[in-house]
N, C-alpha and C positions, 0 to 999 in steps of 0.2 A: 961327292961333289955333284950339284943340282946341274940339269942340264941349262944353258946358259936359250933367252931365248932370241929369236930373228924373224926380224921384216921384212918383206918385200915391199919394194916400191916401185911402179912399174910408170912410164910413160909413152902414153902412143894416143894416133889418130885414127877416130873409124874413119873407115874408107868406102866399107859395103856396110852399111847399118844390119842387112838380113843374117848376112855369112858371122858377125859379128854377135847378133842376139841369140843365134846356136852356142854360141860359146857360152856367152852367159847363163845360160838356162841348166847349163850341165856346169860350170866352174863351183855353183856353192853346194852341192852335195858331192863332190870331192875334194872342194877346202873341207867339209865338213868330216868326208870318213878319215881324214890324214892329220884330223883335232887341230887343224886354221881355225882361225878366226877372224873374218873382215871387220878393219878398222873404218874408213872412208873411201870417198873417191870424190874428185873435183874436176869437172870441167871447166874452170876458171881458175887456174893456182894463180897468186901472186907472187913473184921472182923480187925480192926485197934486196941483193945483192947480185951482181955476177951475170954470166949469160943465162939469158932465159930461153929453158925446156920448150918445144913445142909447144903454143899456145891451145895444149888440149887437154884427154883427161890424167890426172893424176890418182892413181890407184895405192892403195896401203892396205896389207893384210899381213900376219903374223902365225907364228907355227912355235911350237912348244923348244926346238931344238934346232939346230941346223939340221942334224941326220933325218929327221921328220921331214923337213923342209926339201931334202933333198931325196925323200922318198916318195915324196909327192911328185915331184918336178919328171923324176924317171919312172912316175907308175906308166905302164902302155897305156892304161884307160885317160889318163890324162895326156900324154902326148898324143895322141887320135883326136881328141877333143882340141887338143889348141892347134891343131892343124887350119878353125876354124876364125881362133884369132890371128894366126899366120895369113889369111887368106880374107881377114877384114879387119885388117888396121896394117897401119907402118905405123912399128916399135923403133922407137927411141934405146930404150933401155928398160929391162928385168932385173933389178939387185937385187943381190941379199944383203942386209944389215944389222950385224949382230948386236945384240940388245947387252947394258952392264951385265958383267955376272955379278950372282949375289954376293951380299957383303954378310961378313962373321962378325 
């Protein structure tokens, strides 16, 4: 059975733009060693139904597996590093969102 796969979908606001762009500069060469791959990001979503998210950015990025996704999430090199999104934004929400599994 193929591992099935999952997205994250994150939303939050900077707060410190500096403490914030430390984060950035190290997030995509370890989405990259844990085989992510970023999908978008919006600073302007549109909310077409329902209560609307934070008017800020919306983030989307994806990982082959959940267990990958969640080996990311608890590498230490990565928890050290979003110490500095902790410390330049208020998060909303981090999901994971598991993607169909394949069809026979």
């Amino acid at each position: 059975m193929a591992d099935t796969p999952v997205y994250i979908v994150v939303n939050l606001a900077v707060t410190d733009a500096p403490e914030y762009r430390i984060y950035e500069k190290g997030f995509f060469g370890l989405l990259k060693k844990h085989g992510g791959s970023f999908i978008t990001f919006d600073d302007n979503p549109i909310t077409l139904e329902g209560e609307t998210p934070r008017e800020n950015r919306m983030i989307i990025f994806s990982f082959p597996s959940e267990s990958i996704a969640n080996a990311w999430y608890a590498d230490p090199e990565y928890q050290a590093l979003s110490e500095h999104r902790r410390a330049g934004t208020k998060l909303d929400f981090l999901t994971m969102v598991h993607g169909l599994p394949p069809r026979d």
